[in-house]
Each structure stands twice: as C-alpha cells, then as structure tokens.
C-alpha positions in Angstrom: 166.1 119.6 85.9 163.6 117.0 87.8 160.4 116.1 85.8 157.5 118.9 87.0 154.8 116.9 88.1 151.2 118.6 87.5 149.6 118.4 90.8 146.8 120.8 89.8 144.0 122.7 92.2 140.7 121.4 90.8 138.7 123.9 88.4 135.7 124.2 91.4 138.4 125.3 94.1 136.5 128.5 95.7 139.2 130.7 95.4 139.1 133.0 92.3 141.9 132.4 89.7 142.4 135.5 87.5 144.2 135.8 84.4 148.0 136.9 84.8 150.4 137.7 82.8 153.6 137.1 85.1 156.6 139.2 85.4 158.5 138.1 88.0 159.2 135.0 90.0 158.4 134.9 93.7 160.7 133.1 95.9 159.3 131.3 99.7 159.7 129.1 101.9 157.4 127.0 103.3 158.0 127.8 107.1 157.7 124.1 107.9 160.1 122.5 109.2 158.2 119.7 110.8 159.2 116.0 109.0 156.6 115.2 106.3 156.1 118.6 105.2 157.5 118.2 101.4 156.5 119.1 98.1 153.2 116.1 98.4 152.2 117.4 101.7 151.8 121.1 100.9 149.9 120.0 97.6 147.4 118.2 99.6 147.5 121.9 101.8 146.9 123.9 98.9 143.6 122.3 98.8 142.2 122.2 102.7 140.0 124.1 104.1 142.6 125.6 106.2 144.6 127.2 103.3 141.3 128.3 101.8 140.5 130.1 105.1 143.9 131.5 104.7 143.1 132.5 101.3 146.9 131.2 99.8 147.4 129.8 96.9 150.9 129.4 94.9 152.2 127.8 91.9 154.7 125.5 92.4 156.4 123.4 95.6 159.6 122.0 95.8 161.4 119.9 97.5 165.1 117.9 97.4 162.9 115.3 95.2 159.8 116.5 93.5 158.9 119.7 91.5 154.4 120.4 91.9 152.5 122.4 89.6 149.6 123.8 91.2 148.2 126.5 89.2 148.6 127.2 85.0 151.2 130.0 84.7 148.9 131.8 82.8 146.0 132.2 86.7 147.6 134.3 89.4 148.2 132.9 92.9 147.5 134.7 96.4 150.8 134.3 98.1 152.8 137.9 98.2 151.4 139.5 100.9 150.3 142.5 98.9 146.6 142.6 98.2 144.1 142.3 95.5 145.6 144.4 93.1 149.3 143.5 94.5 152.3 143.1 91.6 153.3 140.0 93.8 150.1 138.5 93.5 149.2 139.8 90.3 152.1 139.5 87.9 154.3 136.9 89.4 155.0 133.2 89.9 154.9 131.9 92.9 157.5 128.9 94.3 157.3 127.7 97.7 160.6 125.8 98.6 160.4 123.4 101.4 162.2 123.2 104.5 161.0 119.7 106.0 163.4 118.7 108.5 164.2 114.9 107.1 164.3 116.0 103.6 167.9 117.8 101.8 168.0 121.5 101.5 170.4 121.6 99.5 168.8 119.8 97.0 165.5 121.6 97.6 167.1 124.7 96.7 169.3 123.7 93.9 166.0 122.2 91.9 164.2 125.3 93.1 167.2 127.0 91.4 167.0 124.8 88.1 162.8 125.4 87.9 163.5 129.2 88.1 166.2 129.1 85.2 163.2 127.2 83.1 160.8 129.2 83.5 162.8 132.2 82.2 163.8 130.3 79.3 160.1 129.4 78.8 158.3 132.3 79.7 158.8 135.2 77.2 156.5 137.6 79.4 159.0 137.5 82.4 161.6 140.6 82.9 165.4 140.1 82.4 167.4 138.3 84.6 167.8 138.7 87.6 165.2 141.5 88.0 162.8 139.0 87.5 163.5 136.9 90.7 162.6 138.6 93.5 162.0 137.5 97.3 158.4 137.6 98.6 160.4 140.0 101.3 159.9 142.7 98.7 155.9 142.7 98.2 154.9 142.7 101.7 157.9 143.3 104.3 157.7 139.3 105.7 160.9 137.8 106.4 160.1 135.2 103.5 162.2 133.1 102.0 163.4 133.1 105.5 166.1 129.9 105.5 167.4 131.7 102.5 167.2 135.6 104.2 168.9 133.9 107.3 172.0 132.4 105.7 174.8 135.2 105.2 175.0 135.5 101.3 172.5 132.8 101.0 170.2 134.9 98.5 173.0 135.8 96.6 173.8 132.0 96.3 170.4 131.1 95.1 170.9 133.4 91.9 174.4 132.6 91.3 172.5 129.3 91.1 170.3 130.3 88.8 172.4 131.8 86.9 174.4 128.8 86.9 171.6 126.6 85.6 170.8 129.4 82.9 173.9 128.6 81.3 173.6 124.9 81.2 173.8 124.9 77.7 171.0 122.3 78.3 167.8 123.2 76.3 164.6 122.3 78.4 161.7 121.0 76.6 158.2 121.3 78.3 155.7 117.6 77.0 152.0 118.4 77.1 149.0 116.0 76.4 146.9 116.5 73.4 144.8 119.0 75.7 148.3 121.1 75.8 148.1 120.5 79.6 152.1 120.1 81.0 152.8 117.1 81.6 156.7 117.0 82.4 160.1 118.6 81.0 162.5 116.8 79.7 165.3 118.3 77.4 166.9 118.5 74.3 169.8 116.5 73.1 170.9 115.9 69.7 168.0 116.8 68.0 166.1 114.2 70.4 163.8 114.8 73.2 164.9 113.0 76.4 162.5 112.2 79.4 163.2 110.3 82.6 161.4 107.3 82.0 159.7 107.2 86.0 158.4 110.8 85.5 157.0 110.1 81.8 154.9 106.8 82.9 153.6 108.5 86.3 152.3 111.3 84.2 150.1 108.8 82.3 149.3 107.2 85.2 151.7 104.2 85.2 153.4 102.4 87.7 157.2 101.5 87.0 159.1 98.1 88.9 162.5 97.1 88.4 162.2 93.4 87.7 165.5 92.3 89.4 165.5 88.7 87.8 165.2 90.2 84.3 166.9 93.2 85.0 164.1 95.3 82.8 162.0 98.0 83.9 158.4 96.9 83.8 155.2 99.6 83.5 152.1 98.3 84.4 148.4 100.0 85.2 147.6 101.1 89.6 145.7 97.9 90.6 146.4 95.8 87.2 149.1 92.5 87.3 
C-alpha cells in the first residue's frame, strides 16, 4: 500500500469532532470530475468555508497517487447522509475516492482498495469482512459511490479487491512520531520494517532530489541548500 500521508483538519476547525468507535467503512466518491480535483485538492476543501457551510467532513481521500488522513480514526466525520445520531456518521470511517478527470481511476480505486484491507487489519473495533464495507448508498439513499454504483459489477469488484489485498500475505505496519500521531505505513518483511524512502522524509518534513551525477538520493530541509 502507498504511504498515508497525515493531512490533518486543525484542532480549532468549528466543526465538532466526537469520539467514535468505528464499525464500518464508508465508501464515496468525490463527484468531481473536473481536472485538479485529487486527493490535495479536496484536503484543502475539507478546510474552506464552503465545506464548513456544508457541514462535511471525512477521513481519508484518495487518489491514483496519494492516500490523506484527515481526521484520527478514533473522531467521527459528517459525511453519510444520516444525521446527528446516524450509524454512518457515527460509527464509521469515511473514504472519499476521487474521480478527477486527468488522474487514473483505476489506480484510485485499487489504493482505495488496499487502505480499506488496512484498516481492517488495524482496527480491531471494525465488523467482519465484508459487512464492514458498506456504500454510503446505504445510510442515506444518495447514489454514492456513484462511478462505482454505475459500473455493472463494479461494487462487487471493489471487494473482490479488497479481499484481494486482505490476503497479501503482506503485514502492514503503521510508524507514528513520539506523540503516537501516524505518520505513514510501511510493512513488514523479514522481521524488518520497510518504508518508501519519499514518503518517510516528507513526513518529517524533507525534501528528496535524485542527484543524477552521483546517482544518490539527496534529503535536504524546504528552503535550505
């Protein structure tokens, strides 16, 4: 699975967090097709004043390249359609795959797919699979995830996915700062944790070069030589 990169709401966003203990797994899509609109571009949405009007909030984007966290799994979202005291809102976690029309769908969906078989090997609270992974279709009655509703057998596909990724043999392995906050997932192998370089510096807030001449990768400080 692609690193998760935390791309968290900040603690004084105005829309009330509450504590959750999550069930199920929400699947969406984005209903964006417009170019630009990937995993980056709904994280800075998340935090506008339009989505606050709109009162929506969700836990994780993805798109053919990227995997955001926006919210701890622990703080429900508003995103299901089915109130205050909604099961979707209230006991589940929210994904919201893109569907930007210069980015790869395929892809999108097949690291929504691998994110989904984490999280159920990660979360303990969750309910077997596949109950667990539902379509926000079945809180409130919106044709949602709608590229994967549309395509004959296309739900069906995304479990078979999951399901797929689920037996991987591949053990994930969530890395988390001395705060315990995530910082990415890399995964185990012999006894060793192994992280994509790229995703490990950017999460301390490095930037990696390929130095061509010297044919070594390079970290370096934003701003510093």
């Amino acid at each position: 699975m692609i690193p998760i990169i935390p791309d968290m709401l900040p603690e004084d966003h105005p829309l009330e967090r509450l504590p959750m203990t999550p069930r199920y797994i929400t699947i969406h899509d984005t209903g964006n097709p417009a170019p630009g609109a990937n995993a980056a571009m709904h994280g800075r949405y998340i935090r506008s004043q339009a989505a606050i009007e709109r009162e929506v909030m969700w836990h994780f984007t993805v798109d053919d390249r990227e995997i955001r966290q926006h919210l701890p799994l622990d703080r429900n979202g508003w995103h299901a359609g089915d109130g205050w005291y909604g099961t979707g809102n209230r006991q589940s976690i929210a994904i919201e795959i893109c569907e930007n029309a210069d980015g790869n769908r395929a892809a999108a969906e097949a690291n929504a797919a691998a994110l989904v078989a984490y999280l159920i090997q990660t979360v303990p609270t969750l309910l077997p699979f596949p109950e667990c992974v539902v379509q926000h279709n079945r809180w409130s009655g919106k044709d949602c995830p709608r590229v994967l509703r549309g395509r004959p057998g296309g739900w069906e596909a995304f479990l078979s996915s999951v399901a797929a990724n689920l037996n991987d043999g591949r053990r994930p392995v969530p890395v988390r700062d001395p705060a315990g906050r995530l910082l990415l997932t890399g995964w185990l192998e012999d006894g060793t944790t192994v992280v994509p370089l790229r995703a490990l510096a950017e999460a301390l807030g490095l930037v990696v070069e390929w130095d061509a001449a010297a044919a070594e990768a390079r970290l370096r400080w934003p701003g510093g030589a």
